[in-house]
N, C-alpha and C positions, 0 to 999 in steps of 0.2 A: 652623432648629434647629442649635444649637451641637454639636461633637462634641469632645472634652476625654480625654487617655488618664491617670488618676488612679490610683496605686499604692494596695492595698490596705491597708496602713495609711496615708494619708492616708484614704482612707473612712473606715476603721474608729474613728480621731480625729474624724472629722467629727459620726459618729454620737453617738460619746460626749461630746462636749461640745454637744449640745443644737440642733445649728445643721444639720439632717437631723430632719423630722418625717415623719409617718407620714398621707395622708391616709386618711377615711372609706372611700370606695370599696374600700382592701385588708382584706382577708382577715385572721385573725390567724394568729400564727407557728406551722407543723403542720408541721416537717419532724421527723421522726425520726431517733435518732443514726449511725443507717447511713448516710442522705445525705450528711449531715454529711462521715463518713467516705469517701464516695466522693469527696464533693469537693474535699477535701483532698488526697485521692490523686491529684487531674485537675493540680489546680495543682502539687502538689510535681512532677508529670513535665509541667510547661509545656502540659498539654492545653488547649483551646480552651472556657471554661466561661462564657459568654455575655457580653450587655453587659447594661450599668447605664441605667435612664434614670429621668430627673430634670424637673422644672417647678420652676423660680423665677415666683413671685410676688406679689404684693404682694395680690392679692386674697382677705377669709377665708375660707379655704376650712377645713369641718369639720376637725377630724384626729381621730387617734385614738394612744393609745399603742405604742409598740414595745415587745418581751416583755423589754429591757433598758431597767432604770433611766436616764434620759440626765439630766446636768448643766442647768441653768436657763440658757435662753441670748436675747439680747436678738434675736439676729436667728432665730430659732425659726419657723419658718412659713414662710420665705422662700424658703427648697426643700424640694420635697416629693418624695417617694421612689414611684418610680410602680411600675418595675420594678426586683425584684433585693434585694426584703424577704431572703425565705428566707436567700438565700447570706448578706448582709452582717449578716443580726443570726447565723447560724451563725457567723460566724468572729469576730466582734466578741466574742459567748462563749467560743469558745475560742482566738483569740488574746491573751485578756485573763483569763483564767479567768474570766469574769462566767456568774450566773444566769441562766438563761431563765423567764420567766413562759409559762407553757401553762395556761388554763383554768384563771386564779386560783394556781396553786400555781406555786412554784419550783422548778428541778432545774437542774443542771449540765449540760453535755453535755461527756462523758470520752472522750476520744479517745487512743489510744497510738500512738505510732511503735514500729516495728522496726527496731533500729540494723542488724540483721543482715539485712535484707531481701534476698532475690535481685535482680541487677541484671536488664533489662530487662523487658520488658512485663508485667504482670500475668495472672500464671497461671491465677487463678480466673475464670469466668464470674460474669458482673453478680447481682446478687441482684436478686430483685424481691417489693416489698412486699407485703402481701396484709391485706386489711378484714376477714379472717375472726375468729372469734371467740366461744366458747363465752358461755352464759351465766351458767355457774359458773367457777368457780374449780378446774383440773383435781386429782388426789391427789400425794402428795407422788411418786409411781412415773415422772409423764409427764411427759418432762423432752426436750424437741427437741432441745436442744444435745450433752449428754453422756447417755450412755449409762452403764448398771451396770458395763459391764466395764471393767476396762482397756485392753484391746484397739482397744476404740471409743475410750476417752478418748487413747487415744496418736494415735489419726488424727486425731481431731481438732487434736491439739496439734500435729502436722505440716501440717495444713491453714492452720491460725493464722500458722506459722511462715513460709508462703510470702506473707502478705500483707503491706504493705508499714504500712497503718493497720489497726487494730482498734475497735471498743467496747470500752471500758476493761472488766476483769475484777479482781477479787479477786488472785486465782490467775497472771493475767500480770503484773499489774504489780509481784509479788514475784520475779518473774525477770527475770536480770538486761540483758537487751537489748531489754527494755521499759521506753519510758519515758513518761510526759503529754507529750504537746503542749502543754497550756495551759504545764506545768512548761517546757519546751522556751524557750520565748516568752518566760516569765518573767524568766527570769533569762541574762544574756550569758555567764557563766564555766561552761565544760562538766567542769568539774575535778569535782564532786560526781555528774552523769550520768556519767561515763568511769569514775569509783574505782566505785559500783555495777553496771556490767559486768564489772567485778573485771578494769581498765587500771590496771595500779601505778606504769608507765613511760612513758616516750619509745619504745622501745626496742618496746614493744608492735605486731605489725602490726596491732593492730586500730586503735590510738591513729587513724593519720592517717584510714583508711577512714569511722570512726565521728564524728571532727572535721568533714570534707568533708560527710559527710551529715547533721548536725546545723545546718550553714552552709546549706545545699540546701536544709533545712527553713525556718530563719528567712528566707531569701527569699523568703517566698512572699508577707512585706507588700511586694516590693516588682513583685509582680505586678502589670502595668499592666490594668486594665478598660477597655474604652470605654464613657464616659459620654454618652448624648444628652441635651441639658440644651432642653426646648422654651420658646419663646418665652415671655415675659412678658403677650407683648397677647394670647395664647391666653386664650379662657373656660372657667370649670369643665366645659361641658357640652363642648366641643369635645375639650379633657382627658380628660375622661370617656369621647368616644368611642374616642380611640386607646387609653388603658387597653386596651379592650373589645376592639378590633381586634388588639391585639399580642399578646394573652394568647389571644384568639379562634384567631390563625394560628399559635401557637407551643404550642399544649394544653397549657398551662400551669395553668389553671384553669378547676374545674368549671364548666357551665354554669349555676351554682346562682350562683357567687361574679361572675359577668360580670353576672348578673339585677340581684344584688345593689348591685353597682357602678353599673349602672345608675339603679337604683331612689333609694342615698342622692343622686347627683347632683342630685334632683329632690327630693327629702326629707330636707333636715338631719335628725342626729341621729337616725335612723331604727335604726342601728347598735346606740346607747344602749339603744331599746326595746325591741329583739332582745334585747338583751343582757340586760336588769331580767327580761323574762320569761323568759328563758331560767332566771334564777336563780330562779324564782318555782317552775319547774318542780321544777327538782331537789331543794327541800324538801320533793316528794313522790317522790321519786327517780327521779323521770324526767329522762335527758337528751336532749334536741332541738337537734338540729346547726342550727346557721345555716341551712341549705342547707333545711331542711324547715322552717322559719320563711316564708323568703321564698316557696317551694312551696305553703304555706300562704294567705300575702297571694294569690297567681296563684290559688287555687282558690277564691276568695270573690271576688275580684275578676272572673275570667273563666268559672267552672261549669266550667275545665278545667286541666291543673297542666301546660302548656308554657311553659320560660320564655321561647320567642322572642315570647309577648306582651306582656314585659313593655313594650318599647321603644315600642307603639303603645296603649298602657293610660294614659287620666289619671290623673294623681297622685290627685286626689281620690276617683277609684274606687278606686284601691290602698290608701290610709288607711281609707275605708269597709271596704274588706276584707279590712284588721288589723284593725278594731275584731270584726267576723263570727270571723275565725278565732282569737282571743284564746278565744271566749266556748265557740266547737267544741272545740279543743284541749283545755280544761281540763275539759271535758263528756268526752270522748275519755280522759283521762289516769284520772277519777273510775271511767268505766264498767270500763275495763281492770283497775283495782285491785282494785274493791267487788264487781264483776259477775263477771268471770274470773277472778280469782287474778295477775294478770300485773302483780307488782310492780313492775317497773321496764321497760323499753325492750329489753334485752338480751333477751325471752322472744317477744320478735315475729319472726318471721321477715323481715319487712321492716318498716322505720319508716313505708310507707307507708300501714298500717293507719288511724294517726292520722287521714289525711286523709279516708277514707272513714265515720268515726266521726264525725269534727268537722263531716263537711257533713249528717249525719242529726242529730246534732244543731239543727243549725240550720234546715231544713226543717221539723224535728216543733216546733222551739219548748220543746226539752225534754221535750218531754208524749210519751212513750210511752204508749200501751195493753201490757197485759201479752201481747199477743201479739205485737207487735211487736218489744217486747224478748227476746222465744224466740226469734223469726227473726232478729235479729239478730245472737244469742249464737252460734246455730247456725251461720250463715253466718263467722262471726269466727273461732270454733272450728274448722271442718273446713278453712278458706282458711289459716289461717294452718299447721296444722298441714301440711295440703300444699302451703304454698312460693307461693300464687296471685303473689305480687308478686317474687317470686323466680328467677323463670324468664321465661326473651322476652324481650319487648318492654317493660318494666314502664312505662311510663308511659302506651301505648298499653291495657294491662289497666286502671290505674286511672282513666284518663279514660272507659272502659267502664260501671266500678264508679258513678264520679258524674254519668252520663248517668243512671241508673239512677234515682238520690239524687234530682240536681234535675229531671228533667224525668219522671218516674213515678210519683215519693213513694214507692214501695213495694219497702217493704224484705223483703218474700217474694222481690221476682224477683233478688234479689243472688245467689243460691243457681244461678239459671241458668247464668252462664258459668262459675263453678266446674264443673259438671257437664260441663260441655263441656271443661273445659278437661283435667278430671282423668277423666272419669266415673263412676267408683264411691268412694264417699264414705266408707265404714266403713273401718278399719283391720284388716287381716290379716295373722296374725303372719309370715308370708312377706315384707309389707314391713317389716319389721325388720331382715332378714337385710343385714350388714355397711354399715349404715346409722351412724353414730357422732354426736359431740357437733354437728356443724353442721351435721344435719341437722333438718327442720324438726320432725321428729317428736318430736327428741328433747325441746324446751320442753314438748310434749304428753305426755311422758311423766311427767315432773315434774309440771306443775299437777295429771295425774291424781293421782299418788300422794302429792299435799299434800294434795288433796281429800278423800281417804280416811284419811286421818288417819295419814300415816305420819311416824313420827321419828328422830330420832339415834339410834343404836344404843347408846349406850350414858348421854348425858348427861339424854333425854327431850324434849328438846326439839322443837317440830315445824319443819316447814322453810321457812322461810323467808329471802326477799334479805337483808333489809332487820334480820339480828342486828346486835349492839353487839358491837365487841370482835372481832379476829383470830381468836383460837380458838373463836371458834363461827360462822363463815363458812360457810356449806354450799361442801361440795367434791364432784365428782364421784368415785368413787372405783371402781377394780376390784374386782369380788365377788373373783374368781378370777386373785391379783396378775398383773401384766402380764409382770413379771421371770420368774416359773416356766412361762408359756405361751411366753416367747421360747426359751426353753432347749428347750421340747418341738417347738418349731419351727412354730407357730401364725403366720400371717399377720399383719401389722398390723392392716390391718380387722376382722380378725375377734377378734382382742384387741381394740380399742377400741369394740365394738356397744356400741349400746344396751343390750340385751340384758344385757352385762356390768357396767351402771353402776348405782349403790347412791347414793343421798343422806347424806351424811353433813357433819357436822362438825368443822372441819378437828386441832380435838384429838384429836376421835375414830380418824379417820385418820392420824396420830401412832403412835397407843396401835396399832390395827392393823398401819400399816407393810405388811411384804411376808409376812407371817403365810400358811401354807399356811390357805386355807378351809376346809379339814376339822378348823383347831383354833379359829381364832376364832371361827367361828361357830356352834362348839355351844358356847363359852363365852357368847355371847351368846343360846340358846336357856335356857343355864343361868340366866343371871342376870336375863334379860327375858321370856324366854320366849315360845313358837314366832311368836306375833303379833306380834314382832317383824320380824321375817323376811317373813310372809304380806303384811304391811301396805306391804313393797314388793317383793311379788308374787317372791320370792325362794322357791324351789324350799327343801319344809323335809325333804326326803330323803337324810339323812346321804352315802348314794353320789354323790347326785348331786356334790357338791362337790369331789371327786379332779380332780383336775389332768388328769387321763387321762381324765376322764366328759365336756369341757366342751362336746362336742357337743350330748350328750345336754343336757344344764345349759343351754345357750339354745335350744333345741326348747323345750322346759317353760316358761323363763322369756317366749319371746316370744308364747305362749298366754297365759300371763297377762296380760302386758305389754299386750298387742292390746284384750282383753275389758277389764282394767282402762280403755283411753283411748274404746274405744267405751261404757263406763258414764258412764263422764264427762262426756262429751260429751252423749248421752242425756240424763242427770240435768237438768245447766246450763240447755240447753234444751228439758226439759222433751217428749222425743219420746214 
C-alpha cells in the first residue's frame, strides 16, 4: 500500500475533473451543513481531520455517482474513492461553490466565516445531531433557534458572534464581518470583502487582522491529507473487505451501510434496485432508507434482520429474498395507507414496522381472513402507539416479532410481548401528561382525530399528509399560543403536550398567528360552529380557554384526547 500526502485542492481538482470515481459499496452523500461547518473549522485551526484512501484499478468495478456533477474524463474508474466521500465532495462544494445532490434534489451548502472571530480555541461545545423529528410540520410560533424576544435574539447573536464558521443566515450575511466561504475561494482580491466590513483604508487596524485571516482561510487547499492508495493486483472482494473493516473500526458507518457494501461486492448493481424501488415507494409517499431495504433482503433471506449474516448468506438466497421483500414491502406500504390511515413513514414510530408487516405478508400469501386482519391492526395500533421498536434492544424485539411471523403463523400471539413489554394496553389520559410531538402517542393522536372526521378550522378541509400546495400543509399548531404561556411562566413540556396540539393548515395558522384563544376560537365557533372544536376533542367551554385556566384546559382536553385514541383503536380493530 502506497501512502501519498496530497493538498486539498489538488483532491478537490481531482474530483472535478472526472479522474476520482465513486464505487458501489459507498453510501450516498448525508452529511449535514453543520459538519460541514465543523470541519472547516478543524482545518482552518490545522486540526487533525483524518486520511484519504484510495484503490487504483484497472478492473470494472460497479460505480456509482458523486452528489457533484464531475467533468467526462478518460481515465474515470481508475481510482476509486474508498474512504473520505463525505469531507471531499463537502469541500469540493464549498470550495467551488458547486451543488450537492442529496436524494435527487440540489442545494448549496452555505457556510460563513467570521472575520471578527476570537482568537484561540473554540469557546462553544460540539453540537450533536439528533434523527429526531415530528411528523408534521410544527406552527409558525416553534422556532429552536430564535426566540420572540429580543433578549433571546441578542444571545443568540453573541452566541454566533464567538464562532469562528456558521450555517449561512439571511440575517448574517447582511452584517458586515460576515462573509461566504464559497465567496472567500472565489475570488483572490479581498478589496470587495474588506470595503463590506466597512475598511476604507490602509490605515484601518482591522485591514491587516482581517487580510491575515482571510490568507489563513484560503489555505486550507493547501492542507496536506494522507492518502493510502491500495494495490492494483487487490480484488474487489478483498477491497471490499477493508472498506468493511476500516469503516467497522472507525464507526464511521451504520452497520446497515458495511451489510450493504458487502452485499453489492457479490451483487452488481444491486444499489440501482434499491434505488428504482426506493423511487417506486415514494409515489406512494413513503420513504424507505437504504439501511431498511438491505434489513429487508436479511429478513427474507435469514427469518431474522442481523446484518452480521449478511457475510455468511449466499448471494442467491439474498436475490431470492429481494424478490420476497419487494412483494412484503409494498403489501406493508398498501395496509399502512388503506387499513390505518398512516400515510406516509413519518407516523410510525419506528420504520421497523414495515418488516413485521412485510413478512405476514408473505406467510399468509396475502390471503388474510377478516380476523386476522383485526389482530393485526390491533397489534400495529397499540405497538406502534407505545414506542414497541422504540425503546431496548430494537432489533433483539423484532427478531421476537418475526419468530412469531415465520415459525407460528399466528398473528394473535403478536399482541404477547407487547403486553409484557408495556402491560396495560388502553390509553389514560395521565399518559398524556407532558408527553409532546415525538412521542409515540402523539402520530395516534392524529390518525384518531382524522378518523373522526376532524378538519381545518377554518378552510374545511380534512387532514391529511399528502395536500398539494404549502398552504394547506397540515401543521401542528398551539391551542393556547406558546408565546403567552412563556410570559405566564409555563414549562416547555408542558407548553408543547399533546394536549396543547390542534391540526391545522398551515394558512390557517397564518390567519391565527399568536391570537389569545379566548378570541380566535369563538371566532371559529362563530363561523363553523362548536363541532368544529369537539371534532378535535377541543374543550368548547369559553373559560376554559384563558391563558390562566390552562391547567384546567389539558385536564379536559387529555379526557378526551385518551377516549378519542382508545375509540379508535376499538373501532379499526373491531374489539
Amino acid at each position: 500500500m502506497q501512502q501519498q500526502n496530497i493538498p486539498i485542492g489538488t483532491l478537490v481538482d481531482t474530483y472535478k475533473r472526472g479522474e476520482l470515481r465513486l464505487p458501489e459499496i459507498q453510501r450516498h452523500y448525508v452529511w449535514q451543513a453543520t459538519r460541514v461547518r465543523d470541519l472547516l473549522d478543524s482545518l482552518y485551526r490545522g486540526y487533525p481531520s483524518g486520511s484519504i484512501l484510495m484503490w487504483e484499478t484497472d478492473e470494472p468495478v460497479p460505480t456509482r455517482d458523486f452528489a457533484i456533477a464531475q467533468e467526462t474524463n478518460a481515465f474515470a474508474g481508475r481510482k476509486l474513492l474508498l474512504d473520505g466521500q463525505q469531507r471531499l465532495t463537502s469541500l469540493t462544494a464549498v470550495l467551488g461553490g458547486e451543488m450537492v445532490s442529496v436524494r435527487g434534489r440540489k442545494r448549496p451548502i452555505d457556510i460563513l466565516f467570521n472575520l471578527e472571530h476570537p482568537d484561540g480555541p473554540p469557546t462553544d461545545d460540539t453540537e450533536v445531531e439528533t434523527d429526531e423529528s415530528s411528523p408534521l410540520t410544527p406552527d409558525d410560533e416553534v422556532n429552536d433557534e430564535v426566540e420572540e424576544t429580543d433578549e433571546a435574539e441578542q444571545g443568540l447573536q453573541e452566541k454566533l458572534n464567538r464562532r469562528t464558521f456558521v450555517v449561512a443566515s439571511k440575517n448574517l450575511l447582511s452584517q458586515p464581518n460576515w462573509v461566504s466561504v464559497s465567496h472567500v475561494f472565489g475570488t483572490a482580491n479581498d478589496t470587495d470583502i474588506l470595503k463590506k466590513a466597512g475598511i476604507k483604508d490602509l490605515d484601518d487596524p482591522r485591514y491587516q487582522k482581517y487580510s491575515d485571516r482571510l490568507k489563513k482561510l484560503r489555505a486550507i487547499k493547501d492542507y496536506q491529507y494522507v492518502v493510502h492508495v491500495l494495490e492494483r493486483a487487490m480484488s474487489y472482494e478483498e477491497v471490499t473487505e477493508i472498506f468493511v473493516r476500516v469503516n467497522s473500526l472507525g464507526a464511521k458507518l451504520r452497520s446497515s451501510d458495511l451489510a450493504l457494501a458487502q452485499m453489492t461486492s457479490r451483487w452488481p448493481n444491486l444499489l440501482k434496485e434499491l434505488e428504482a424501488f426506493q423511487e417506486e415507494c415514494e409515489q406512494s409517499w413513503f420513504t424507505i432508507e437504504l439501511g431498511h431495504l438491505v434489513r429487508a433482503i436479511v429478513v427474507f433471506a435469514t427469518q431474522q434482520c442481523l446484518f452480521r449474516s449478511v457475510a455468511s448468506t449466499p448471494v442467491d438466497k439474498l436475490k431470492a429474498g429481494w424478490e420476497q421483500a419487494k412483494e412484503g414491502l409494498r403489501y406493508a406500504i398498501n395496509f399502512l395507507r388503506t387499513n390505518v390511515g398512516i400515510e406516509d413513514e413519518s407516523l410510525l414510530s419506528s420504520p421497523m414496522f414495515i418488516h413485521t408487516l412485510a413478512a405476514v405478508s408473505r406467510v399468509k400469501d396475502n390471503k388474510l381472513t377478516a380476523d386476522e386482519q383485526n389482530k393485526l391492526l390491533h397489534w400495529l395500533l397499540v405497538a406502534n402507539a407505545r414506542g414497541r421498536y422504540s425503546r431496548g434492544s430494537t432489533e433483539t424485539l423484532l427478531n421476537e416479532d418475526l419468530a412469531i411471523v415465520f415459525r407460528d403463523q399466528d398473528i394473535g400471539k403478536l399482541m404477547e410481548p407487547v403486553k409484557r413489554q408495556f402491560g396495560r394496553l388502553h390509553v389514560e389520559p395521565g399518559d398524556l401528561a407532558g408527553r409532546g410531538v415525538n412521542s409515540p402517542l402523539f402520530s395516534l393522536a392524529y390518525l384518531a382525530l382524522k378518523a373522526s372526521g376532524a378538519k381545518d378550522w377554518y378552510s374545511g378541509l380534512g387532514l391529511s399528509l399528502t395536500h398539494q400546495g404549502k398552504l394547506h400543509f397540515i401543521q401542528w399548531h398551539h391551542i393556547i399560543p406558546k408565546s403567552l404561556l412563556k410570559a405566564q411562566g409555563y414549562e416547555t413540556g408542558e407548553i408543547n403536550e399533546i394536549s396543547n396540539m390542534a391540526f391545522i393548515t398551515g394558512q390557517t395558522n397564518r390567519r391565527i398567528s399568536n391570537k389569545e384563544a379566548t378570541d380566535y376560537l369563538a371566532n371559529i365557533v362563530d363561523k363553523q360552529g362548536a363541532q368544529a372544536l369537539t371534532s378535535q376533542c377541543v374543550p368548547t367551554d369559553p373559560e376554559l380557554w384563558a391563558t390562566a385556566r390552562y391547567r384546567d384546559f389539558l385536564q379536559q382536553r387529555r379526557v378526551a384526547l385518551a377516549e378519542r385514541m382508545n375509540s379508535f383503536i376499538r373501532e379499526k380493530a373491531k374489539l
